[in-house]
N, CA, C and O atoms as a CHARMM CRD file, in Angstrom:
* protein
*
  388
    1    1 UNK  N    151.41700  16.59600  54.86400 PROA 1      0.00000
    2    1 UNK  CA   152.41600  17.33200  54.11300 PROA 1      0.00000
    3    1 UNK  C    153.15400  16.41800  53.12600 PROA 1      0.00000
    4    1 UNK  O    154.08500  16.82400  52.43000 PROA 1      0.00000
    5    2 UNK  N    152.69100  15.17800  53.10400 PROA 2      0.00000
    6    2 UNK  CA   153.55900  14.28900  51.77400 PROA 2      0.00000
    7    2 UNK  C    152.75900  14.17500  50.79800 PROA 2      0.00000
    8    2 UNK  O    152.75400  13.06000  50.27800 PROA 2      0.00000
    9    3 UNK  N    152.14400  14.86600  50.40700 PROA 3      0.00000
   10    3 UNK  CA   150.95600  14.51700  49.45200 PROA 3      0.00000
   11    3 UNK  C    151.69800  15.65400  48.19500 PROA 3      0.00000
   12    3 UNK  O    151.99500  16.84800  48.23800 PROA 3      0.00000
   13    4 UNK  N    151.75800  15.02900  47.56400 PROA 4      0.00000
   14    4 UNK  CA   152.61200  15.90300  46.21200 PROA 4      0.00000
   15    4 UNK  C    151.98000  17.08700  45.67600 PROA 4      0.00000
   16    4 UNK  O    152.53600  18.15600  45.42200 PROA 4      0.00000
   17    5 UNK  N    150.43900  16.71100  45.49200 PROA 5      0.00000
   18    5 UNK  CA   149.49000  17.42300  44.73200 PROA 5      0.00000
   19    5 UNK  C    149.46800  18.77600  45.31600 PROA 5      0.00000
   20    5 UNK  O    149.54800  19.83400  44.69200 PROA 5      0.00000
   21    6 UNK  N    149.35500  18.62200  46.53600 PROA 6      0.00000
   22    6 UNK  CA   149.41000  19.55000  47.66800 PROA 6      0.00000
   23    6 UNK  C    150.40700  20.59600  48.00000 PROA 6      0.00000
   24    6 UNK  O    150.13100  21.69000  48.49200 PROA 6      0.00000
   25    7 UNK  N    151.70700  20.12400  47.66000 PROA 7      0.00000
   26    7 UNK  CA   153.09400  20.40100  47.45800 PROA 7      0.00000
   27    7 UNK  C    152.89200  21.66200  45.91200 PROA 7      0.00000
   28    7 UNK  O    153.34800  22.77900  45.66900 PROA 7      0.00000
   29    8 UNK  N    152.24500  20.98500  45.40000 PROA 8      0.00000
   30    8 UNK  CA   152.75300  21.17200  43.92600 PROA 8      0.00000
   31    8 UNK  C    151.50600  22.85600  44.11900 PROA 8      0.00000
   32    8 UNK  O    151.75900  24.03700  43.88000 PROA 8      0.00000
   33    9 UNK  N    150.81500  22.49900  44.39500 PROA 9      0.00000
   34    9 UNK  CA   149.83700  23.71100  44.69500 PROA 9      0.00000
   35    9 UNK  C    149.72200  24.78600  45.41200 PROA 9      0.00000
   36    9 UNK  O    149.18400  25.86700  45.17200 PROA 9      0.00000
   37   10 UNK  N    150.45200  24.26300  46.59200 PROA 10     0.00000
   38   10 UNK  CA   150.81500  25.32200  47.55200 PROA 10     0.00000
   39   10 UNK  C    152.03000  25.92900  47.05800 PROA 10     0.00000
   40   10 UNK  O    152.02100  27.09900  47.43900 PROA 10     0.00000
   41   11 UNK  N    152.93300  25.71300  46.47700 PROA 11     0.00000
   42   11 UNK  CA   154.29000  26.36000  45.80000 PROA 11     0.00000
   43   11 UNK  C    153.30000  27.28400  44.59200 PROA 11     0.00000
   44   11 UNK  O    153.88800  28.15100  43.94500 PROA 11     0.00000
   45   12 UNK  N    152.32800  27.12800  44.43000 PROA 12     0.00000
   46   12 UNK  CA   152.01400  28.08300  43.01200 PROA 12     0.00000
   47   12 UNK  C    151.07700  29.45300  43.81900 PROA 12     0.00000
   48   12 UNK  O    150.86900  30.53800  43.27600 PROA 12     0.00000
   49   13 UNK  N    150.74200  29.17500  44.81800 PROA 13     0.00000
   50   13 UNK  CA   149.65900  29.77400  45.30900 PROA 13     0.00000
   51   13 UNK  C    150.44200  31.33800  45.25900 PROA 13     0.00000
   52   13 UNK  O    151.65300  31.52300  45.13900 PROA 13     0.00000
   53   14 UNK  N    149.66300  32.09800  45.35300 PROA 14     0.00000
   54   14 UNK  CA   150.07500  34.07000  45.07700 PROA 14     0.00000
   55   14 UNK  C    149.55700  34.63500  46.43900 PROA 14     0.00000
   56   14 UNK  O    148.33100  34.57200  46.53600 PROA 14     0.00000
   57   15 UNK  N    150.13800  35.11400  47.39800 PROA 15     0.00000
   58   15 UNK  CA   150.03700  36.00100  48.22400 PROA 15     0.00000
   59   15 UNK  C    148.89500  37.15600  47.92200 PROA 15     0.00000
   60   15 UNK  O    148.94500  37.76400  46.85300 PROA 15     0.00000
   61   16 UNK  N    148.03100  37.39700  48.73500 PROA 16     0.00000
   62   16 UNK  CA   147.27200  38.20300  48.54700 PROA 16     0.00000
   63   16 UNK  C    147.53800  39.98200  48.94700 PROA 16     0.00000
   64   16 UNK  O    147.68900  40.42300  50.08600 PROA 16     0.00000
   65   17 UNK  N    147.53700  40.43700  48.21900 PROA 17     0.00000
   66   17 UNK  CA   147.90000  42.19400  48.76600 PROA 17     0.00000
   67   17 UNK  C    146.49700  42.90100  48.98300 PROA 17     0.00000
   68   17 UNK  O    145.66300  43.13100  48.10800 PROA 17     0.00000
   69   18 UNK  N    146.39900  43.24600  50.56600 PROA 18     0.00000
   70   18 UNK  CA   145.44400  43.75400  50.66900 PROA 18     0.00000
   71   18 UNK  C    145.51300  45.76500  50.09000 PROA 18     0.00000
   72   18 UNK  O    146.39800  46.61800  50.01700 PROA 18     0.00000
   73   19 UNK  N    144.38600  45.71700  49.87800 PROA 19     0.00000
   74   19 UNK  CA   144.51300  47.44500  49.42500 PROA 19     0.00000
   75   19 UNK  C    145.12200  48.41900  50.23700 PROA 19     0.00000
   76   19 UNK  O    145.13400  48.20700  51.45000 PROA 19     0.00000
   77   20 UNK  N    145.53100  49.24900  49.88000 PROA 20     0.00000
   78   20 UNK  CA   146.34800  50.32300  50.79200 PROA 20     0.00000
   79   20 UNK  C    145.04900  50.89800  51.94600 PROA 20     0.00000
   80   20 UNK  O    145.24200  51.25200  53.10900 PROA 20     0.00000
   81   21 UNK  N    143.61200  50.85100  51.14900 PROA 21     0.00000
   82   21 UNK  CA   142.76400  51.72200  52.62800 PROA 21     0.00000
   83   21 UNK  C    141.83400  50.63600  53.05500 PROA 21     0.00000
   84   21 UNK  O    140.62000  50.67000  53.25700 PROA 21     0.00000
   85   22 UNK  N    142.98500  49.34200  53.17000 PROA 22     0.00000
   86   22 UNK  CA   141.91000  48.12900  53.97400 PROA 22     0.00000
   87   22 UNK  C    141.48300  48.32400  55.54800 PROA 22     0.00000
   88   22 UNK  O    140.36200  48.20000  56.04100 PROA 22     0.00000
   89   23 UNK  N    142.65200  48.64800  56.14500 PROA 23     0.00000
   90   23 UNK  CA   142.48200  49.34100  57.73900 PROA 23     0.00000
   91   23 UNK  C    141.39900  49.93200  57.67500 PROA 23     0.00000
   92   23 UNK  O    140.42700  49.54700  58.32600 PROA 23     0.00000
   93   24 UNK  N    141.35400  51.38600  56.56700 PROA 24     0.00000
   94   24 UNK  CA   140.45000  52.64500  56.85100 PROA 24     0.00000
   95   24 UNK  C    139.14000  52.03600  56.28100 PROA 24     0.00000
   96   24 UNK  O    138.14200  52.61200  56.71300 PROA 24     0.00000
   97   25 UNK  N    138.85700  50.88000  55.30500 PROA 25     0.00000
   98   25 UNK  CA   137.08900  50.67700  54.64900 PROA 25     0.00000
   99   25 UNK  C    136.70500  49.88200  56.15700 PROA 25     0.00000
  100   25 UNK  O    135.66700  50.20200  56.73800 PROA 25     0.00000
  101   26 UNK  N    137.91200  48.49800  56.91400 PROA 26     0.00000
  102   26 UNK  CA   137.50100  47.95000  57.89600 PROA 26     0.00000
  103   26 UNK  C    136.68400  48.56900  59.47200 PROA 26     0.00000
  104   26 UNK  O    135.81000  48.02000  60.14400 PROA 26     0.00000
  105   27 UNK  N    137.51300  50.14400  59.71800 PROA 27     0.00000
  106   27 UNK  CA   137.05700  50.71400  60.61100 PROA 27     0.00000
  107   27 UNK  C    135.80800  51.11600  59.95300 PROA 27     0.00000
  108   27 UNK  O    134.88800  50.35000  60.24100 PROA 27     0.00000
  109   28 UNK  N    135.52700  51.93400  59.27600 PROA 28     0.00000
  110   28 UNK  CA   134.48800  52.97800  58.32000 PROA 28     0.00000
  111   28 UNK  C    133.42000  51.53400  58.38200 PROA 28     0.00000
  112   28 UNK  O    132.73000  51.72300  59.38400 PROA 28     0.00000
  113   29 UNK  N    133.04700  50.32900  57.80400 PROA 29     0.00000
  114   29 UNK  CA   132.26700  49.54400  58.36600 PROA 29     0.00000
  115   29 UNK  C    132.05300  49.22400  59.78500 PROA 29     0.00000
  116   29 UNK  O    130.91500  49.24800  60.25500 PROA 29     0.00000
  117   30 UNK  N    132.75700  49.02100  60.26900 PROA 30     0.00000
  118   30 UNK  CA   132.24900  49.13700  61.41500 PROA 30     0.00000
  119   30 UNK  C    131.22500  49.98900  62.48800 PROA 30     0.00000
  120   30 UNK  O    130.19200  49.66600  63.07500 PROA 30     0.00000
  121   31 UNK  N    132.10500  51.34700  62.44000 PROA 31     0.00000
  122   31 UNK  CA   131.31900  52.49000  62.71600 PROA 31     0.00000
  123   31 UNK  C    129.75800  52.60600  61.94400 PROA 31     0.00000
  124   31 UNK  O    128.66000  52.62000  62.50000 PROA 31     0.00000
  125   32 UNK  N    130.00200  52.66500  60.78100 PROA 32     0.00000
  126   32 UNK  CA   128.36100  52.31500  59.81000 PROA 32     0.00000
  127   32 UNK  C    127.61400  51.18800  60.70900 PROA 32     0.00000
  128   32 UNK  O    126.59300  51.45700  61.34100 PROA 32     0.00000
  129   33 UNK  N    128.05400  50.24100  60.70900 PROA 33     0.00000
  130   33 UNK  CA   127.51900  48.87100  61.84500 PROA 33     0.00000
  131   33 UNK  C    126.86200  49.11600  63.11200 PROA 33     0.00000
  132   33 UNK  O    125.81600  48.55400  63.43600 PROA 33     0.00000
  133   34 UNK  N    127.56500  50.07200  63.92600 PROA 34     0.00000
  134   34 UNK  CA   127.41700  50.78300  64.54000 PROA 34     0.00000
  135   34 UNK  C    126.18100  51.38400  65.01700 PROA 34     0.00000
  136   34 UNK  O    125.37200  51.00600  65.86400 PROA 34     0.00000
  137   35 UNK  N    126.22700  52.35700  64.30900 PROA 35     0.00000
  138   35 UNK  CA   125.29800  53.31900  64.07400 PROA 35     0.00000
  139   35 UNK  C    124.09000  53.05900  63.41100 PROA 35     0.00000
  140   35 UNK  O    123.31300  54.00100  63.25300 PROA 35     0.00000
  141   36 UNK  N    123.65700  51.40300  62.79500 PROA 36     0.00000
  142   36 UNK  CA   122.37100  51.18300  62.57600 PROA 36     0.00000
  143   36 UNK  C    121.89700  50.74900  63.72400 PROA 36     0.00000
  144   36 UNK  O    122.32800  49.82300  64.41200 PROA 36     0.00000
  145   37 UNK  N    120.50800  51.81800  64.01500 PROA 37     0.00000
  146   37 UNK  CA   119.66900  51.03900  65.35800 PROA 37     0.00000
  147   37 UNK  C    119.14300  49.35700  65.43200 PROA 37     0.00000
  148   37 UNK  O    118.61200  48.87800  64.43000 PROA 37     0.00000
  149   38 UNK  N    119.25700  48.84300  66.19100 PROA 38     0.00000
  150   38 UNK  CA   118.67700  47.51300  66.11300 PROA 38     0.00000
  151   38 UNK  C    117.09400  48.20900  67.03600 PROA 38     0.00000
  152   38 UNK  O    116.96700  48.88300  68.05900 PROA 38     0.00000
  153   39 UNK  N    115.95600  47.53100  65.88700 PROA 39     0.00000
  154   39 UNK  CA   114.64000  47.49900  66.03600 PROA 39     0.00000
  155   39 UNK  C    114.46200  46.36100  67.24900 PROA 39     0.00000
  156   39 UNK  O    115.01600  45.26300  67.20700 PROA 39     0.00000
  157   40 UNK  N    113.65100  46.78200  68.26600 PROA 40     0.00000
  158   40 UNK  CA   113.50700  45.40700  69.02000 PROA 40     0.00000
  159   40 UNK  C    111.64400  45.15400  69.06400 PROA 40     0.00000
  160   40 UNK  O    110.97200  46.09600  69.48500 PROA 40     0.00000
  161   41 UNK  N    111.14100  44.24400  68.74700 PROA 41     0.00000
  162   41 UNK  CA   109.49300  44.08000  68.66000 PROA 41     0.00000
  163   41 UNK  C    109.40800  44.09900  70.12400 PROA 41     0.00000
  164   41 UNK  O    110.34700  44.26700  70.90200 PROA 41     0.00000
  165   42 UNK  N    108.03800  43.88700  70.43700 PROA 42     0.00000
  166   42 UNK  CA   107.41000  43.83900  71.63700 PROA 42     0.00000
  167   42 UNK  C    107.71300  42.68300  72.45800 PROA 42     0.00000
  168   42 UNK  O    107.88900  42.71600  73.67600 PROA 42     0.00000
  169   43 UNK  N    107.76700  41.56200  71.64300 PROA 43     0.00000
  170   43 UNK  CA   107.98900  40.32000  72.49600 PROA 43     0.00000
  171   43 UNK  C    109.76000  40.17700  72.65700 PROA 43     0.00000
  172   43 UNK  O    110.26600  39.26400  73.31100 PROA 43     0.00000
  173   44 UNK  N    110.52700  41.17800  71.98600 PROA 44     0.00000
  174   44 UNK  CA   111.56500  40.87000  72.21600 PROA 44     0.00000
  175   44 UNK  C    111.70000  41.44000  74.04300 PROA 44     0.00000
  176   44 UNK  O    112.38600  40.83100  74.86400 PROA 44     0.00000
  177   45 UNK  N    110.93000  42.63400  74.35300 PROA 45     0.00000
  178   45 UNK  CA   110.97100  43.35900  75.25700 PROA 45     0.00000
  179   45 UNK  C    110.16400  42.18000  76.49900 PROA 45     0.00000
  180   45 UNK  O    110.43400  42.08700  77.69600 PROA 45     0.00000
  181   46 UNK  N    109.54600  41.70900  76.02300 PROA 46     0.00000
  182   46 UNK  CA   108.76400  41.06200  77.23400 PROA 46     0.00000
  183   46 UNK  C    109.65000  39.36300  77.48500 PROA 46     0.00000
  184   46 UNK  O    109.20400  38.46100  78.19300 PROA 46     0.00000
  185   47 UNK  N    111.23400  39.30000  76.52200 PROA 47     0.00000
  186   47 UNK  CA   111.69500  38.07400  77.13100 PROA 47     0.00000
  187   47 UNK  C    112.32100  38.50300  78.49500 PROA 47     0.00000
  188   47 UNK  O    112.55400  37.67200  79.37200 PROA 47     0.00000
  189   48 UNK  N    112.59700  39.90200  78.64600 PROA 48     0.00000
  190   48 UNK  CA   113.27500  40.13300  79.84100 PROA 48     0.00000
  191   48 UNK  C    112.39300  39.96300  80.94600 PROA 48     0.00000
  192   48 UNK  O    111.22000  40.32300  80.85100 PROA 48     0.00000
  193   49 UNK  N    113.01700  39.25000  82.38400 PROA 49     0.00000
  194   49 UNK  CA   111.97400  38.76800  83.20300 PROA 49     0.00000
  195   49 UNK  C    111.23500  39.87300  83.99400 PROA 49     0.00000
  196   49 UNK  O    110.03900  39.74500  84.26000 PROA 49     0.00000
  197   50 UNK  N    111.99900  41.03400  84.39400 PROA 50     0.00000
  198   50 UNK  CA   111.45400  42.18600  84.60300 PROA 50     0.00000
  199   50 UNK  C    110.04500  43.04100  84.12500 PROA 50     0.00000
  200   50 UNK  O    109.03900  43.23800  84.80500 PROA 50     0.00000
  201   51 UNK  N    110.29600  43.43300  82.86500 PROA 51     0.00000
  202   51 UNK  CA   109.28300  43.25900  82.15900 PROA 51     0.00000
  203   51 UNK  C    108.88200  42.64400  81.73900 PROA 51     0.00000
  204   51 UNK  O    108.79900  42.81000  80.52200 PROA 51     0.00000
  205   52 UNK  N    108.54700  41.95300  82.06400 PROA 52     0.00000
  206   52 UNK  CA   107.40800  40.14200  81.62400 PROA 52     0.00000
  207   52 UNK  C    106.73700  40.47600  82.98000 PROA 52     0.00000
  208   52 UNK  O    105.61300  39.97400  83.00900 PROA 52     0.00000
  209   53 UNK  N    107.02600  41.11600  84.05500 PROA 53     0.00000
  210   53 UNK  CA   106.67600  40.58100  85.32900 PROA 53     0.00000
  211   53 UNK  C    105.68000  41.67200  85.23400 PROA 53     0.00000
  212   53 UNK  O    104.45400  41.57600  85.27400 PROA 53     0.00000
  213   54 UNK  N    106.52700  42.88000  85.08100 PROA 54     0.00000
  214   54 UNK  CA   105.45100  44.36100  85.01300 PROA 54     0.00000
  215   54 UNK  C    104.08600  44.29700  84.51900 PROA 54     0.00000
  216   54 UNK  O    103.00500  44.67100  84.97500 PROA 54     0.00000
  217   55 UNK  N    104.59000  43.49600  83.05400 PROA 55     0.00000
  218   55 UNK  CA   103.26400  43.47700  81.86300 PROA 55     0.00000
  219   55 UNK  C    102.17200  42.30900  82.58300 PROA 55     0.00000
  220   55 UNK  O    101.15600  42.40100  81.89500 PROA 55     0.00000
  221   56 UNK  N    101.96100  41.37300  83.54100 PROA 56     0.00000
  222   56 UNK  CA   101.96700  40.43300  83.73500 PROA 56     0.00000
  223   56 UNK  C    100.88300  40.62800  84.91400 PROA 56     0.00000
  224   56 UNK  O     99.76200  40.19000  85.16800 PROA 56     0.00000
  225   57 UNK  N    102.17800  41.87300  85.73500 PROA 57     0.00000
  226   57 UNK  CA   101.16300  42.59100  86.75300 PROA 57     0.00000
  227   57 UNK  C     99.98900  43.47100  86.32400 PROA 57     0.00000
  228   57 UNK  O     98.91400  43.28700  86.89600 PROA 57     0.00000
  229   58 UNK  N    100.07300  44.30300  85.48200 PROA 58     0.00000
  230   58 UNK  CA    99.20800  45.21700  84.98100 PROA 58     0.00000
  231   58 UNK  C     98.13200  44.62000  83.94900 PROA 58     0.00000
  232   58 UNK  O     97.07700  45.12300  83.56300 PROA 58     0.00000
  233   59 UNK  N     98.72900  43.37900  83.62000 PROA 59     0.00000
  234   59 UNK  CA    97.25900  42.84500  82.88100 PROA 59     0.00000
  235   59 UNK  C     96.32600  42.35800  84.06200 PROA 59     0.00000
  236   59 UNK  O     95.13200  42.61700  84.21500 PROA 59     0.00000
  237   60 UNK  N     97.10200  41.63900  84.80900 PROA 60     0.00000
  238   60 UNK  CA    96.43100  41.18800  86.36700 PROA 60     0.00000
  239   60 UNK  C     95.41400  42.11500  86.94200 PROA 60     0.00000
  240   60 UNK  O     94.28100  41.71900  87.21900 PROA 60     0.00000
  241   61 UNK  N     95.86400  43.52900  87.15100 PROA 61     0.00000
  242   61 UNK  CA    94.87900  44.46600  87.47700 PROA 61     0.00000
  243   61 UNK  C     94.16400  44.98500  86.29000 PROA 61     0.00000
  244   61 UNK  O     93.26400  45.80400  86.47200 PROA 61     0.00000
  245   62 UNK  N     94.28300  44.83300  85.82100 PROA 62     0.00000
  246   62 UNK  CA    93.21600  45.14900  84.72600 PROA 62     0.00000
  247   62 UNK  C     92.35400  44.22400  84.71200 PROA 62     0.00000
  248   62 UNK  O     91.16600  44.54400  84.75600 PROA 62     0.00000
  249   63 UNK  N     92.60200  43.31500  84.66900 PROA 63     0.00000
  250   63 UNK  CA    91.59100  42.06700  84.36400 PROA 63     0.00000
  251   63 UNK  C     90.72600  41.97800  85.60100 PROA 63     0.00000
  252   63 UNK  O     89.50900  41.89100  85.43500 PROA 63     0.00000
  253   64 UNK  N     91.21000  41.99100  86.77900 PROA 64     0.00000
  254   64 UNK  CA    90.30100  42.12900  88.01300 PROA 64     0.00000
  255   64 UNK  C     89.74900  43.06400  88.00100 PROA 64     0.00000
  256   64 UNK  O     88.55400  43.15900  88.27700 PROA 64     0.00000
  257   65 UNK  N     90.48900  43.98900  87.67500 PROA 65     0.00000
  258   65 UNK  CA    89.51500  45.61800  88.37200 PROA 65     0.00000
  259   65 UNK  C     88.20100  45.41800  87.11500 PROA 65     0.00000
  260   65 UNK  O     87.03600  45.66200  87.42700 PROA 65     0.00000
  261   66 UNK  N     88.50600  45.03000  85.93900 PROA 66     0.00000
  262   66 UNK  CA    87.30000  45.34500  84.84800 PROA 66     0.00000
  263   66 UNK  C     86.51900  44.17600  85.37900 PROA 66     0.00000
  264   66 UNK  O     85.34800  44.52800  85.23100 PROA 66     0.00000
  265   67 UNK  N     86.52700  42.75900  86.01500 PROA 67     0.00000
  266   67 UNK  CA    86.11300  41.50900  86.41300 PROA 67     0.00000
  267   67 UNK  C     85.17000  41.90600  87.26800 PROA 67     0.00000
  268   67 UNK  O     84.04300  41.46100  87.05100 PROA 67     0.00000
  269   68 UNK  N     85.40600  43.07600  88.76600 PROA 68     0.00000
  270   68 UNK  CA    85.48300  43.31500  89.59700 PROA 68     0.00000
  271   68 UNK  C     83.92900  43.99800  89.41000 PROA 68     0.00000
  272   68 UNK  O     82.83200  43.79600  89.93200 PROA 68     0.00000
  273   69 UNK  N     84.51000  45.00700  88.27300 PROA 69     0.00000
  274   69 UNK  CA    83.39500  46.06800  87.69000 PROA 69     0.00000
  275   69 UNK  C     82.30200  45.28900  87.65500 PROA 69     0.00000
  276   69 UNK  O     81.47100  45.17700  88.55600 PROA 69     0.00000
  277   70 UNK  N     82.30500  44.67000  86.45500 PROA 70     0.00000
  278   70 UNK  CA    81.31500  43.89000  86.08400 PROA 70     0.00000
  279   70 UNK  C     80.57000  43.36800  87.05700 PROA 70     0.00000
  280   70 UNK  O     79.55500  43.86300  87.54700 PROA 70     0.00000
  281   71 UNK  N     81.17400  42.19400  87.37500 PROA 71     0.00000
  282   71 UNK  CA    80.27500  41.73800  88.62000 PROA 71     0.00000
  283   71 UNK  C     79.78700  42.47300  89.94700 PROA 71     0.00000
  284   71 UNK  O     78.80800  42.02100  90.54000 PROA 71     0.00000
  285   72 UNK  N     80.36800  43.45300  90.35900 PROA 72     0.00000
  286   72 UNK  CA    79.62700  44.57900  91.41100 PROA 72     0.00000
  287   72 UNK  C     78.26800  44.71500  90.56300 PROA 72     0.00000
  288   72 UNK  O     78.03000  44.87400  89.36600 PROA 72     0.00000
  289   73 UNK  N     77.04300  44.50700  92.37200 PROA 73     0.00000
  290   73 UNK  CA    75.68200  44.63600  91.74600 PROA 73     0.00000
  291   73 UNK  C     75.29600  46.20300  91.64300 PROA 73     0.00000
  292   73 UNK  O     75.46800  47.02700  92.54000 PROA 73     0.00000
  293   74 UNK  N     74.94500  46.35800  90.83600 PROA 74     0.00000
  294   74 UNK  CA    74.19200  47.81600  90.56300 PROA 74     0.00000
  295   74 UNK  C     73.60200  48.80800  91.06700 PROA 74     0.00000
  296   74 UNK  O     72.40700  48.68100  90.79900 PROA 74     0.00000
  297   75 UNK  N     73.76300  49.64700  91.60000 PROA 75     0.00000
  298   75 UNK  CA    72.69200  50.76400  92.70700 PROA 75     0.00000
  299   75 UNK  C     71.53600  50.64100  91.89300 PROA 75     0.00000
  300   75 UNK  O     71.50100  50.43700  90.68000 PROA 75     0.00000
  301   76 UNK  N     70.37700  50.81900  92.87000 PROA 76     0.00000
  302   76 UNK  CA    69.15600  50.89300  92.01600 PROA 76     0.00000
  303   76 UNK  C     68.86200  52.64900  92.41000 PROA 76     0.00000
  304   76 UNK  O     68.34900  53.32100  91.51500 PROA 76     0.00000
  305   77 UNK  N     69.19100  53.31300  93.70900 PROA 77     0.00000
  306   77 UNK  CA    69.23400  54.60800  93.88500 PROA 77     0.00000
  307   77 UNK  C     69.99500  55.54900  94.15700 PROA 77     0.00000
  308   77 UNK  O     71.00700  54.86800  94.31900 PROA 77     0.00000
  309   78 UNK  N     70.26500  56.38600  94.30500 PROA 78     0.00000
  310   78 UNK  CA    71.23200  57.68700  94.15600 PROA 78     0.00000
  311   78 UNK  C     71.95500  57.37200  95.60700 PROA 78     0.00000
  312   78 UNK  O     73.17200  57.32800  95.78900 PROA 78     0.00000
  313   79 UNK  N     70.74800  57.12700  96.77100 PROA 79     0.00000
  314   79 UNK  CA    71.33800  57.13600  97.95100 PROA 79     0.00000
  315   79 UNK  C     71.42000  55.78100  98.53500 PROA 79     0.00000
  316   79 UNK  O     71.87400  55.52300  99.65000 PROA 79     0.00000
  317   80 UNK  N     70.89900  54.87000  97.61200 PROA 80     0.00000
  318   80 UNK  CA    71.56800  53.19800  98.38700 PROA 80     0.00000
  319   80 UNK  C     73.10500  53.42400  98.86300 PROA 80     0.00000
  320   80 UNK  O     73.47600  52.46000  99.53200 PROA 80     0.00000
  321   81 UNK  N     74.02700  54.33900  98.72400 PROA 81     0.00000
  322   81 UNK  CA    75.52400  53.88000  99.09500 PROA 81     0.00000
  323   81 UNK  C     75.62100  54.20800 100.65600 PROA 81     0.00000
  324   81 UNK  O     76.41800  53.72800 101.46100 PROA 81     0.00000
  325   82 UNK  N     74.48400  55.26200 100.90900 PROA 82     0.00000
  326   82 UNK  CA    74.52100  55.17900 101.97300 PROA 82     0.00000
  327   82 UNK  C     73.80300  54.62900 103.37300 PROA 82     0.00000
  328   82 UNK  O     73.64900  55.24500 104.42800 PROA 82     0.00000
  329   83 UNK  N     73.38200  53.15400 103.00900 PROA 83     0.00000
  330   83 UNK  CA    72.64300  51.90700 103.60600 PROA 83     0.00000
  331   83 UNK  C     73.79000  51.67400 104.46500 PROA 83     0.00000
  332   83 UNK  O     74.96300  51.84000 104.13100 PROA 83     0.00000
  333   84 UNK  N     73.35000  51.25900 105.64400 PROA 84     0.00000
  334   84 UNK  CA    74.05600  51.02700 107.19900 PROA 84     0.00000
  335   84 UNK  C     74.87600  49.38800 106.52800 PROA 84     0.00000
  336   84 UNK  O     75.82600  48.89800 107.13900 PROA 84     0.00000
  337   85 UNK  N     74.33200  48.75900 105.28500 PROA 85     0.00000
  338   85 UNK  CA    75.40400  47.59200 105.03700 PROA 85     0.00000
  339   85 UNK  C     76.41500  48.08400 103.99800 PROA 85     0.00000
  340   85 UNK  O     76.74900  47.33000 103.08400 PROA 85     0.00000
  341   86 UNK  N     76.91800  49.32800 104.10300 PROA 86     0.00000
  342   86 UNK  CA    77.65400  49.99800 103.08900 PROA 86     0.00000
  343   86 UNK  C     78.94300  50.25300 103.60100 PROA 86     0.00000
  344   86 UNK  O     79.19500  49.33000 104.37600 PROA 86     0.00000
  345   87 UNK  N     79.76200  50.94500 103.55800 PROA 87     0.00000
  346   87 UNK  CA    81.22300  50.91900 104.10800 PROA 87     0.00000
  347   87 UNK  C     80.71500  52.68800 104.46800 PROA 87     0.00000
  348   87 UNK  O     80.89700  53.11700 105.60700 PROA 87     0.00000
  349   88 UNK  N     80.23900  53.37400 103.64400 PROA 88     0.00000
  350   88 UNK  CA    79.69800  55.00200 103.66400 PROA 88     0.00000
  351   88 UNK  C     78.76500  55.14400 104.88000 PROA 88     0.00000
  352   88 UNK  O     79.01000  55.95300 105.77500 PROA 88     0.00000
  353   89 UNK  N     77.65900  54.31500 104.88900 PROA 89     0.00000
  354   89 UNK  CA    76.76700  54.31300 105.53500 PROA 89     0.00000
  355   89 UNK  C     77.10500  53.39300 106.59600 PROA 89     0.00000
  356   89 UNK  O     76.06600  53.24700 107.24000 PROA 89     0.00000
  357   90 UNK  N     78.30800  52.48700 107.26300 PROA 90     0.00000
  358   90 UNK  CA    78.94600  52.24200 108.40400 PROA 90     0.00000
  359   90 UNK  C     79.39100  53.55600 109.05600 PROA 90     0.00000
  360   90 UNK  O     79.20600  54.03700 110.17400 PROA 90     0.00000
  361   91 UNK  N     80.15700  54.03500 107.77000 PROA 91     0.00000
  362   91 UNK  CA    80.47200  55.49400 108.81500 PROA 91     0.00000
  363   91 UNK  C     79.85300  56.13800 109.31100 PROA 91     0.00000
  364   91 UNK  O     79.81100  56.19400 110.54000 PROA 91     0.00000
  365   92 UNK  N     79.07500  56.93200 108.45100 PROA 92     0.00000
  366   92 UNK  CA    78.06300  57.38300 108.91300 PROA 92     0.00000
  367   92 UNK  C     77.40900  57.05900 110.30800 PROA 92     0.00000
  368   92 UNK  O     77.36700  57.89500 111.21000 PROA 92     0.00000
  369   93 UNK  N     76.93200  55.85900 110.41200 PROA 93     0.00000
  370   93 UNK  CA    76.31400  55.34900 111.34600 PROA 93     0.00000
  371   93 UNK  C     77.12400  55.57700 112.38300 PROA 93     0.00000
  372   93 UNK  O     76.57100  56.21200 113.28100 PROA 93     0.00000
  373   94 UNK  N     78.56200  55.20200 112.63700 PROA 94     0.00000
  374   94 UNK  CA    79.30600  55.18800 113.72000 PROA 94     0.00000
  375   94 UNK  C     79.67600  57.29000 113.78500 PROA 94     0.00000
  376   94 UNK  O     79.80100  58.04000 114.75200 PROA 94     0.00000
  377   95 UNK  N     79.71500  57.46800 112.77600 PROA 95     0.00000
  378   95 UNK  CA    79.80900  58.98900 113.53300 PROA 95     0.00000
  379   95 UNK  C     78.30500  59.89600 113.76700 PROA 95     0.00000
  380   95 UNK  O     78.18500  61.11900 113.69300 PROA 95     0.00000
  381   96 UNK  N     77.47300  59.11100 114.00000 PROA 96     0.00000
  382   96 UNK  CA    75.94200  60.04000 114.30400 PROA 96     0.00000
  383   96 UNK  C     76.02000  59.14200 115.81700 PROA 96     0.00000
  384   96 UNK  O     75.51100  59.74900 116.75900 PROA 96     0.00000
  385   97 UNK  N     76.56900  57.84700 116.12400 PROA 97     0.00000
  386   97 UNK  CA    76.15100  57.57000 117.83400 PROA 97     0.00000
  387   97 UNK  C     77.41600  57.71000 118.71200 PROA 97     0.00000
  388   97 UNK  O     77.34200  57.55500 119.93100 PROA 97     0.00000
């Protein structure tokens, strides 16, 4: 505060008058502010750990069950499922003795 220049400048300075509908443009932005949706991308959705976990799980089964597919060997006949080394043809077997 001893600095003259400073003195000499701040004594000239003009008060600012805000407009009579500064209150009413300040609320009225806001509300506008408001009321724009915030867009969220996909990866914004997958920082939450919840869903990270979901998406995480369901690629998991997907990836096995299609893994799963694949590698299961092939029927060669209509009625191989029901061969006594089958889970169908266990039953079977145990409900005919």
């Amino acid at each position: 505060m001893n600095d003259p220049k400073l003195n000499k400048f701040l004594r000239q300075w003009r008060d600012v008058e805000p407009r009579g509908n500064f209150d009413d443009n300040v609320l009225r932005r806001i509300r506008q502010a408001e009321a724009i949706p915030v867009r969220k991308s996909w990866f914004d959705w997958l920082r939450q750990p919840a869903l990270a976990t979901i998406a995480a799980v369901v690629i998991g089964l997907m990836a096995g069950t299609i893994g799963g597919l694949q590698s299961a060997p092939r029927q060669t006949s209509e009625l191989e499922f029901m061969a006594p080394t089958t889970l169908t043809g266990a039953y079977l077997t145990m409900r005919t003795k």
